[in-house]
C-alpha positions in Angstrom: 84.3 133.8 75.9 87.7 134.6 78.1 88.1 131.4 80.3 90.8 131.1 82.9 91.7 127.4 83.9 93.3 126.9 87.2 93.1 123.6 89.2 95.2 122.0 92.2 95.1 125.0 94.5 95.9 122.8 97.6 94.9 125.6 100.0 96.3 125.0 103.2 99.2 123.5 102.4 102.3 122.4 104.5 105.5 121.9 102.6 108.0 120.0 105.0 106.4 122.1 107.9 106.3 124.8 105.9 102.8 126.6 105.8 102.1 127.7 102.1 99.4 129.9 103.2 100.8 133.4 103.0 102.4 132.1 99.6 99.2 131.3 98.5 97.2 134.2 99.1 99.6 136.4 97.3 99.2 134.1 94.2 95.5 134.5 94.7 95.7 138.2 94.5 97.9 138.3 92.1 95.8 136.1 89.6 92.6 138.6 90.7 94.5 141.2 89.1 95.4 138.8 85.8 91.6 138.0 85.4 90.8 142.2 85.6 93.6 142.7 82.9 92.6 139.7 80.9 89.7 140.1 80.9 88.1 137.2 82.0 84.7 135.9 82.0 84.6 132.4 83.3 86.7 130.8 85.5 87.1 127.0 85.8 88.9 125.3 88.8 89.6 121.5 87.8 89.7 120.1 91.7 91.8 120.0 94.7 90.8 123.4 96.0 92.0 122.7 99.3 95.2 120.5 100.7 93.2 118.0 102.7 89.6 117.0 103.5 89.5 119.1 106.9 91.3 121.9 105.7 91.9 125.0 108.4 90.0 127.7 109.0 92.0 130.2 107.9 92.6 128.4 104.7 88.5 128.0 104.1 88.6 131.9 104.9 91.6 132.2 102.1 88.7 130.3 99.1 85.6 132.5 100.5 87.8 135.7 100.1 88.9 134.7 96.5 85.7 133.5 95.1 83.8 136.6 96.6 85.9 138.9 94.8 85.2 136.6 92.1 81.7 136.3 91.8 80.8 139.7 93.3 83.0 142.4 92.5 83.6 140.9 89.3 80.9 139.3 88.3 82.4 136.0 86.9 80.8 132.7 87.0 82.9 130.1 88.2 82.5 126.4 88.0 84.2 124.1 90.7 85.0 120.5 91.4 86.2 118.1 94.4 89.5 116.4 93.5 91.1 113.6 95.5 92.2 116.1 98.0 88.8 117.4 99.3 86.3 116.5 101.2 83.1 116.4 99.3 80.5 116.7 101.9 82.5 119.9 102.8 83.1 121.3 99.2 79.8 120.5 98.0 77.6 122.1 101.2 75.2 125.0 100.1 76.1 124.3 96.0 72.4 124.7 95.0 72.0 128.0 96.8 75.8 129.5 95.5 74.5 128.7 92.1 72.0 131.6 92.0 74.9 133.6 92.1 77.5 132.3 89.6 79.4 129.7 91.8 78.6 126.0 90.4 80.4 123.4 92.6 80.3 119.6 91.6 81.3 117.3 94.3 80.1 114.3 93.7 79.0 111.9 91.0 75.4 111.2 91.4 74.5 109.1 87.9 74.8 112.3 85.5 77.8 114.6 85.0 76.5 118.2 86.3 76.0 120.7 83.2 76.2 124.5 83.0 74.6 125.8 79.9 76.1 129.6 79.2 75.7 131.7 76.6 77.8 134.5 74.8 78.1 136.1 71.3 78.5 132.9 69.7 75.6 130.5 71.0 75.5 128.0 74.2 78.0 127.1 75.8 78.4 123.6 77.8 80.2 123.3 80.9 80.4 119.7 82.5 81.7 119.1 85.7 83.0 115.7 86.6 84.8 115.4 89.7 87.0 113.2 90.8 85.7 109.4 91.0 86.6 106.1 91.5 85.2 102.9 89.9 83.7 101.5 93.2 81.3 105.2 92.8 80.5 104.5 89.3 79.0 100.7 89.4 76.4 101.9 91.8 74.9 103.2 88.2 75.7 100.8 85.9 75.7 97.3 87.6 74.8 95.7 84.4 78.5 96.5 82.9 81.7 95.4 84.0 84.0 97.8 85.2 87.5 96.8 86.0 89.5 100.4 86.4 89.5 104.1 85.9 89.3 104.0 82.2 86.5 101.9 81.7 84.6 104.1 84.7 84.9 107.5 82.8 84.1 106.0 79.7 80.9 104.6 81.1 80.0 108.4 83.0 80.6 109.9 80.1 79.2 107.9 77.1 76.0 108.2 79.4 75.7 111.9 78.5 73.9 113.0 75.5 76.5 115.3 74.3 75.8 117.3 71.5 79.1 118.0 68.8 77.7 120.6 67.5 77.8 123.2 70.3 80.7 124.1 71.9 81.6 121.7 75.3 84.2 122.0 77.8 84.7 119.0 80.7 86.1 119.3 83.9 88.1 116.5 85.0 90.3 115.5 87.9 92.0 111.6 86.6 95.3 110.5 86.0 95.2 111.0 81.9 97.3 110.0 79.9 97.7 109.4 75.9 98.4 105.7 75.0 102.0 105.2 76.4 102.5 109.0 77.2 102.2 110.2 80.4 102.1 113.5 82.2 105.4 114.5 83.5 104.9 114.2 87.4 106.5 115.4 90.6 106.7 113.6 94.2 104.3 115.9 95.3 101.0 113.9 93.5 99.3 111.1 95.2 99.3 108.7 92.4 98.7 104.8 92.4 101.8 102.8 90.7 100.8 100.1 88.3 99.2 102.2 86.0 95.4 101.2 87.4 94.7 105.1 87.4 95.1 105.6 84.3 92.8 107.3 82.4 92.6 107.5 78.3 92.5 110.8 76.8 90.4 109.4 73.8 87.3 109.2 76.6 86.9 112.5 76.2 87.0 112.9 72.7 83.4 115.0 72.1 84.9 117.6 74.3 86.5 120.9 72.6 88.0 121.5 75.6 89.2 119.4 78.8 89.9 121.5 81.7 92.5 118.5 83.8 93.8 118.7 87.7 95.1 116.3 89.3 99.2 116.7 87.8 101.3 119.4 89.5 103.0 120.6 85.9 101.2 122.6 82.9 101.3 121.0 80.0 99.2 119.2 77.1 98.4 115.4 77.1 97.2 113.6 73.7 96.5 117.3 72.3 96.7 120.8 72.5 93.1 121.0 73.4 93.6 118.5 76.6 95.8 120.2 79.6 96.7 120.1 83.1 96.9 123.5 84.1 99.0 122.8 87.1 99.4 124.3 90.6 99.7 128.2 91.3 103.0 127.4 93.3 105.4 124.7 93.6 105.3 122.3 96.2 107.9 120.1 96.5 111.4 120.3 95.6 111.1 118.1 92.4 109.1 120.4 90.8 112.1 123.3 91.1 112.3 123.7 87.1 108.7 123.4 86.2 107.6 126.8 84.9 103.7 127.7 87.0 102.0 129.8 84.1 97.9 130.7 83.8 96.2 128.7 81.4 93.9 131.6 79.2 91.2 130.0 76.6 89.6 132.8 74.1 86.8 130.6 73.0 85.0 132.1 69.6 83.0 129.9 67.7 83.1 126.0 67.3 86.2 125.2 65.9 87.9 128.4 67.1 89.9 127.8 70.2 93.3 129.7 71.1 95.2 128.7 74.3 97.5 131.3 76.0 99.6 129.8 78.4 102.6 132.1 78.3 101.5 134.5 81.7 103.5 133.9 84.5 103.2 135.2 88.3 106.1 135.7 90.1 105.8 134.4 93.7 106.2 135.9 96.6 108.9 133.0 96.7 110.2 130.7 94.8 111.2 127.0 95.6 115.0 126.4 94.7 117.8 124.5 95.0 121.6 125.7 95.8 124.3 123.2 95.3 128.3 123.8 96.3 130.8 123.8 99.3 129.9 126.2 102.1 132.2 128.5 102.0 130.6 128.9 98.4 126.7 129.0 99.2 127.6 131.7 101.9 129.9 133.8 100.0 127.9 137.2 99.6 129.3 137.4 96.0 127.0 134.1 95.0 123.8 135.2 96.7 123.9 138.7 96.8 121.4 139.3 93.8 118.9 136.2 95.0 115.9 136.3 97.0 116.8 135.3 100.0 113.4 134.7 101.6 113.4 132.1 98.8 112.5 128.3 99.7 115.7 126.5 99.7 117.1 122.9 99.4 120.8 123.1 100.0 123.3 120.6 99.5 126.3 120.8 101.2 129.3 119.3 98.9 132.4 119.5 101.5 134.2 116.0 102.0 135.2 117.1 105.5 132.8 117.8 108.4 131.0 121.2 108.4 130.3 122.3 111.8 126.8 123.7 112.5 125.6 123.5 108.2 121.9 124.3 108.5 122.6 127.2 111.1 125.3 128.9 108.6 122.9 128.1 105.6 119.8 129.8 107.9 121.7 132.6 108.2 121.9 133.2 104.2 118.5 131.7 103.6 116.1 132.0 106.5 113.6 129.7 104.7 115.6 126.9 104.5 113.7 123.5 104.4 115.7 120.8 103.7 119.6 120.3 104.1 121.4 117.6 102.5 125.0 116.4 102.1 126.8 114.9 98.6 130.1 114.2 98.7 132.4 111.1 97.5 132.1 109.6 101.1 128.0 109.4 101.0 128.4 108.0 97.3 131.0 105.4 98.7 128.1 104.4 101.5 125.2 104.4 99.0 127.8 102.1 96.9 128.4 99.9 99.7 124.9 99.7 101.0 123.9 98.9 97.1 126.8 96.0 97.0 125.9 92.4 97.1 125.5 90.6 100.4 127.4 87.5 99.2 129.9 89.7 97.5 130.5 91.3 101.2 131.1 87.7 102.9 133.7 87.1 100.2 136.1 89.6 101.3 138.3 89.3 104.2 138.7 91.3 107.4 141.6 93.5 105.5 139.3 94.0 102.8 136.3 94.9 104.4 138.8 97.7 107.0 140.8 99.2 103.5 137.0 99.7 102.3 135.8 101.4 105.5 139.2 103.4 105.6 138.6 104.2 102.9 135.0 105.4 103.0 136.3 107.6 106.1 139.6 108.9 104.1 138.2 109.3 100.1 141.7 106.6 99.9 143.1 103.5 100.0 145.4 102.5 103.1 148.9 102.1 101.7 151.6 99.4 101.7 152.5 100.2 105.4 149.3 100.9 106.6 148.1 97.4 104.8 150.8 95.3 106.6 150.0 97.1 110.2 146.4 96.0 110.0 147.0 92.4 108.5 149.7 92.2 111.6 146.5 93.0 113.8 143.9 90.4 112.2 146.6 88.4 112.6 146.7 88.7 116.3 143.2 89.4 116.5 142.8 85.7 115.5 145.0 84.2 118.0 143.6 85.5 120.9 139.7 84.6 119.8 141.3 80.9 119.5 
């Protein structure tokens, strides 16, 4: 069976006011014409379908136009969970009935992980669907066992199910997973709890062949090659600028036989970058002549001196310009100062403290002359407070 895993769609997205709409509907499209050329049968989406738990309208029109196509002008089954992001009262309504045509949805955890049994030219096939859960959800079903985080809460749900080796199985998972002491590399971008209490062993899923894993914004592997976050269709911050968004394509033959193609990429209708230099630089036609220029753009403006009017020039060049910053020695100097020692500050004297600030506003030290014209001035400074 051809199985395309996709996961963290966040439809509906705004990226520092920046709707991601549009963007995303041209991904959607564009991933439609992958599955015709690919191929594909089965299509798994590992949670986080939309951006927020009310999502728009016109991003709930934006799912229902995908998965149509999906389900009936191509005649794919397509199994669905609720990640952290959605509402599952919302994601979940009218499941039952969308099953009858191909579209499973699982929403919530109600004492059993849901199971999709399909079949192909090599036997069954098992499709679990676990969405996204927290331990509070989980002791309402087993109050005879202690449960003290995320790990011992998916262990519990899933040693519960009477999983049979011997066919093929493929989970559905939206958890912060991680492999012993390696973790998922991670942008600003995911809503993760510090401290670790998220965490989530890969070795609870260890009767799985396959485990289909939202949640991270990056594709990659975790534990095995067998185990992977397929990522987000775009990129949607600025930290995740040199992650490379690819489809994640299973061929899944027999037991045992299991390739993993994740070396398609979709160009977007723009990408999210980051330009670095001196202004004169980032608007010299020469530099971003042969760029998109509808592109998504951090810029950072490296000029010691005042730039008059930055994010209008940059605008100019780049239209989609959404965030402007400045990096230059005298912001370093600040960040130094501001990083410096309290007590180490009430040490210094007022000549200090002014060849510092000169300093800071000059990118160098006041000299010999310039020293003995502001001690002069401390000097009578002094006096006339006594």
């Amino acid at each position: 069976m051809k199985i395309l895993h996709l996961s963290d769609l966040h439809i509906g997205k705004i990226v520092l006011e920046q709707s991601m709409l549009e963007d995303q509907k041209y991904m959607l499209n564009q991933i439609i014409q992958k599955i015709k050329e690919e191929k594909i049968e089965l299509v798994l989406i590992s949670g986080d379908i939309y951006d927020r738990s009310v999502p728009p309208s016109d991003a709930v029109t934006c799912l229902n136009n995908f998965i149509k196509v999906l389900i009936k002008d191509l005649n794919l089954k397509v199994c669905m969970i609720a990640g952290n992001h959605d509402s599952k009262e919302r994601l979940g309504f009218g499941s039952e009935i969308f099953a009858d045509d191909g579209l499973y949805i699982s929403a919530n955890y109600s004492g059993t992980i849901d199971k999709i049994e399909l079949e192909d030219e090599f036997g069954k096939l098992n499709v679990y669907m676990l969405p996204y859960i927290k331990p509070i959800e989980v002791k309402e079903y087993f109050e005879e066992n202690e449960i003290n985080s995320y790990n011992d809460a998916i262990r519990l749900v899933i040693q519960k199910e009477d999983i049979n080796t011997k066919e093929r199985n493929i989970i559905l998972s939206h958890q912060f997973v991680t492999a012993g002491n390696e973790e998922p590399e991670r942008s600003d971008s995911e809503t993760l709890v510090l401290g670790g209490t998220e965490n989530v062993d890969i070795s609870c899923y260890k009767d799985f062949d396959y485990v289909a894993l939202g949640h991270i914004h990056g594709p990659q592997r975790i534990g095995r090659d067998t185990a992977r976050y397929s990522g987000t269709i775009l990129k949607y911050s600025f930290s995740e600028v040199n992650q490379n968004k690819c489809l994640t394509i299973l061929n899944f033959k027999e037991k045992g036989n299991l390739e993993i193609n994740t070396s398609i990429t979709i160009k977007p209708l723009r990408d999210m970058r980051v330009i670095k230099g001196p202004i004169e630089e980032l608007t010299n036609e020469e530099v971003y002549r042969n760029t998109n220029r509808e592109d998504y753009i951090r810029a950072i403006i490296t000029n010691e001196e005042q730039v008059y009017d930055a994010i209008g020039q940059i605008k100019k060049i780049y239209p989609n310009t959404l965030r402007l910053d400045i990096d230059n020695s005298k912001l370093k100097l600040s960040q130094d100062i501001q990083m410096s020692d309290l007590d180490d500050i009430k040490k210094k004297n007022e000549v200090e403290l002014f060849n510092e600030f000169y300093k800071y506003q000059n990118n160098q030290e006041m000299n010999e002359v310039q020293l003995d014209i502001i001690k002069q001035v401390v000097k009578e400074a002094k006096k006339e407070a006594k």
